[in-house]
PALUM-160218 format. One line per field, with one value per residue (C-alpha): residue number from 0; x, y, z; residue in one letter. Coordinates in steps of 0.5 Angstrom, whole numbers, m for minus. Layout:
<guses>
dovex: c(NUM ...) $
c1: c(X ...) $
c2: c(Y ...) $
c3: c(Z ...) $
sero: c(A ...) $
</guses>
This chain:
<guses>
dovex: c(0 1 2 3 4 5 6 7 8 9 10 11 12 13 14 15 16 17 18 19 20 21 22 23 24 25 26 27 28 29 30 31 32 33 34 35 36 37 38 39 40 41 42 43 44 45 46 47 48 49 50 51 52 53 54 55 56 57 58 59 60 61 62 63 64 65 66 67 68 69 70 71 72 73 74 75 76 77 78 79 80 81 82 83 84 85 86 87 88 89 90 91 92 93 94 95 96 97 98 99 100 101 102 103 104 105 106 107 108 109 110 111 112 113 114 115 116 117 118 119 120 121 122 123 124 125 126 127 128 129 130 131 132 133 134 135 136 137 138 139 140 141 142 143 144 145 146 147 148 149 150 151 152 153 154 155 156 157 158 159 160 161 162) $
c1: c(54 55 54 62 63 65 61 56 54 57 54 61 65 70 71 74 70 68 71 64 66 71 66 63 70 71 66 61 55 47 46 50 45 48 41 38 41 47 53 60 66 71 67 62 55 53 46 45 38 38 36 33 32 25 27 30 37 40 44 46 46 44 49 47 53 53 58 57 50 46 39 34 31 36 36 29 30 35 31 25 30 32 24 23 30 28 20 22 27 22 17 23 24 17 16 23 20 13 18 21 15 12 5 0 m2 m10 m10 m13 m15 m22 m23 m30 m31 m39 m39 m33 m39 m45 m42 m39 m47 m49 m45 m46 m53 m53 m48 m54 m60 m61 m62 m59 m56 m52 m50 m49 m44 m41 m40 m37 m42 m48 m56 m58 m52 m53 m60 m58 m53 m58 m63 m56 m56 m63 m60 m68 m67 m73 m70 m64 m69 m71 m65) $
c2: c(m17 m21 m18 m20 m16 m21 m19 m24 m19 m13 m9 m7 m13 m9 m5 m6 m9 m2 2 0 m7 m6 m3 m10 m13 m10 m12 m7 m9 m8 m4 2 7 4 2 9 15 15 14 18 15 18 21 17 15 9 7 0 m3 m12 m17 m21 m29 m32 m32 m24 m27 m21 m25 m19 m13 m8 m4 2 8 14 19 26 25 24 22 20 17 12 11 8 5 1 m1 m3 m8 m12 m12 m15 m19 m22 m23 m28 m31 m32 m36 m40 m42 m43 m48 m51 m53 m55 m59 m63 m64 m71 m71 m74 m80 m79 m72 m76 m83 m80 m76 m78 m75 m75 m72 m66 m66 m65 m60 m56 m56 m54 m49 m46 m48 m42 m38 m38 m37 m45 m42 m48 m44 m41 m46 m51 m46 m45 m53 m53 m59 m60 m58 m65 m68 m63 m66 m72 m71 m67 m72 m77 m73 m72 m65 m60 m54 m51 m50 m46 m42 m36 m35) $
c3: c(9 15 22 23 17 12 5 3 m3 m8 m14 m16 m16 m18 m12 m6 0 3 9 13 13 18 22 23 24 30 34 34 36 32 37 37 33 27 23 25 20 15 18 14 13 9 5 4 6 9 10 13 15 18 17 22 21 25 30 31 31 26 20 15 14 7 6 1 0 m4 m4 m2 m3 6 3 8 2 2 9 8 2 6 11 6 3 10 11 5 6 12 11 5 9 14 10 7 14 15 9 11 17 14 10 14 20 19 17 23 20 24 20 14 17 20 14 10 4 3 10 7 0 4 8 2 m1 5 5 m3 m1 5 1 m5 m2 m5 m12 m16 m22 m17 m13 m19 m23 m15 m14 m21 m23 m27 m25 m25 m22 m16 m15 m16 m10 m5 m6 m4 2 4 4 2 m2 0 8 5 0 4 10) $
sero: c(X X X X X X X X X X X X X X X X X X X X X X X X X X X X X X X X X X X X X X X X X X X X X X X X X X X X X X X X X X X X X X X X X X X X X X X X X X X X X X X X X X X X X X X X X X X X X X X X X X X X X X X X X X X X X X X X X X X X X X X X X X X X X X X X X X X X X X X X X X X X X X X X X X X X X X X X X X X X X X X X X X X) $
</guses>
């Protein structure tokens, strides 16, 4: 449900919209220890937990209810719920907004690929010790190829052997 009290979403659709609801619709706030412990009303338990956006602006509310039954485990249930809820709906909104940023057109302009591959043999090469067999299978390509492209980049071996 909504922190208003409209309900976004029930289990039972055949059921009436809960008595809780009309908690919220009468203006009580997140803050009033309703996310704390189970609250009774009629009979029943009701274990509420929120969801926050990105920006810790609460957006709903999950609301488990049992009757008769007060369970702390419910409670953390709940709670292990609207974390959950509000982590996926911080990384949409994360990716909604790397979605929609423009990319920097310099970002890729002053990219040169032979600078990024000799960078990433020397890279392999320090991480294997310079043992081509390594490397070669690290590099995803062939022995002679990884020659062929040390020796295109004046990159010696023997330097990166014994580190």
């Amino acid at each position: 449900m909504d922190p208003q009290g409209k309900t976004l979403w029930l289990s039972h659709t055949n059921e009436k919209h809960s008595t809780i609801a009309t908690l919220f619709a009468d203006n009580v706030t997140p803050y009033d220890g309703l996310f704390e412990c189970a609250i009774t009303l009629e009979g029943r338990f009701y274990y509420l937990a929120p969801v926050y956006s990105d920006n810790n602006i609460l957006l709903a509310i999950v609301a488990l209810s049992t009757k008769g039954v007060n369970s702390n485990i419910l409670l953390a249930l709940s709670h292990s719920l609207g974390r959950e809820v509000s982590e996926k709906l911080k990384c949409h909104f994360y990716l909604q907004k790397l979605i929609s940023e423009p990319i920097p057109e310099s970002l890729f302009r002053d990219l040169d690929i032979q600078q990024v591959e000799k960078a990433l043999i020397i890279e392999a090469a320090l991480t294997c010790n310079g043992k081509i067999q390594h490397m070669h299978q690290a590099l995803n390509m062939g022995r002679t190829t990884l020659w062929r492209k040390l020796k295109q980049y004046n990159i010696d071996i023997k330097t990166y052997k014994n580190l």
